[in-house]
ROVEX-340681 format. One line per 10 residues: number of its first residue (from 1); for each residue x, y, z of C-alpha. Coordinates in Angstrom, 3 decimals, always signed. Example, Ala and Ser with C-alpha at 12.3 -4.5 7.8 and 13.67 -1.06 7.14 Angstrom:
// residues 2
1) +12.300 -4.500 +7.800 ~ +13.670 -1.060 +7.140
***
This chain:
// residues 77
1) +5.696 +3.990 +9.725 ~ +4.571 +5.326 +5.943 ~ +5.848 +8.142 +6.798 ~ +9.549 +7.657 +8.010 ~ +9.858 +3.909 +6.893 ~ +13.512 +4.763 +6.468 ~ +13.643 +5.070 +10.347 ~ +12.136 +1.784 +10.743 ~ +14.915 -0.584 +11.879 ~ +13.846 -2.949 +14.616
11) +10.484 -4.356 +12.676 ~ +9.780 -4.880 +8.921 ~ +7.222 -2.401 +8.197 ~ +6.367 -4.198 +4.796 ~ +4.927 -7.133 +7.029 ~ +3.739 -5.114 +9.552 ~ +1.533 -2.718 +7.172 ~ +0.789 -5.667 +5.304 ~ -0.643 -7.968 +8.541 ~ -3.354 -4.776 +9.106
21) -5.184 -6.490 +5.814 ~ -6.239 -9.322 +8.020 ~ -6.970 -7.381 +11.254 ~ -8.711 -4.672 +9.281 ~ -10.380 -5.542 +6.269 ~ -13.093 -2.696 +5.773 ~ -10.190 -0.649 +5.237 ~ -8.267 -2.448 +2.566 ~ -8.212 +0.182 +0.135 ~ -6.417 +2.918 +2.910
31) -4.108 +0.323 +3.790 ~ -2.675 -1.170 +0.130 ~ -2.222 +2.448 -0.471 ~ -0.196 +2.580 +2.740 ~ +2.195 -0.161 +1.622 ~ +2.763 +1.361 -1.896 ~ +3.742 +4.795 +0.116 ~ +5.869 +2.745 +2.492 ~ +7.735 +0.936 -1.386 ~ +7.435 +4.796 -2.868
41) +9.318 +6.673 +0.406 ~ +12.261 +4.116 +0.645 ~ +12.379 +4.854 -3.321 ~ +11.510 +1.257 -4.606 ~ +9.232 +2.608 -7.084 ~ +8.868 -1.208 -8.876 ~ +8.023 -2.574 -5.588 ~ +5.167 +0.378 -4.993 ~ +3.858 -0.479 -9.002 ~ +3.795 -4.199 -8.066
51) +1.810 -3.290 -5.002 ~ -1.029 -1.259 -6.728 ~ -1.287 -3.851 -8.923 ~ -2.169 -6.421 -6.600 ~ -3.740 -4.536 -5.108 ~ -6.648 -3.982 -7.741 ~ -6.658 -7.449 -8.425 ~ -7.686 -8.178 -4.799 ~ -10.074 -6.238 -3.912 ~ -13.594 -7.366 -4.304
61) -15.945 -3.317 -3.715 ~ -15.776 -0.613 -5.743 ~ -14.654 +2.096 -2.850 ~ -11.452 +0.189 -2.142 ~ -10.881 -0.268 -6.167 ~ -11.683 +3.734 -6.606 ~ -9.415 +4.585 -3.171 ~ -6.513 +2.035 -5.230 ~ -7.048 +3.022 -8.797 ~ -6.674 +6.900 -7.556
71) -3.295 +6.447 -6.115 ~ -2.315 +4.563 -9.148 ~ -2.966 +6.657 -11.389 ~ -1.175 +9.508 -9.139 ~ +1.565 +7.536 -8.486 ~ +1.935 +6.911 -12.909 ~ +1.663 +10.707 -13.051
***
């Protein structure tokens, strides 16, 4: 779905991405980097920014913040 989300018609991936937070928490690092791919790949590079952002404000370990604040500062490059 990250990877084509322009093929995506039936379902909106945003909420679908975004509902694996609650069913898979020990991965919430993997998967808010998911949703900012999802934002960069249908080019709505605000929406991807505002989703690292939040992002590192909500996560409470220091391997999802380092997993986040990588792709952030890849996606700023």
């Amino acid at each position: 779905m990250t990877q084509h989300p322009e093929k995506i018609q039936s379902i909106d991936g945003y909420k679908f991405i975004r509902n694996a937070l609650k069913l898979y928490p020990e991965e919430a690092g993997k998967i808010w980097v998911k949703i900012s791919d999802y934002f960069i790949r249908l080019g709505e590079f605000d929406q991807a920014r505002e989703m690292l952002e939040e992002s590192i404000e909500s996560v409470d370990n220091a391997k999802d913040f380092g997993i986040i604040f990588s792709a952030y500062v890849k996606f700023s490059e």
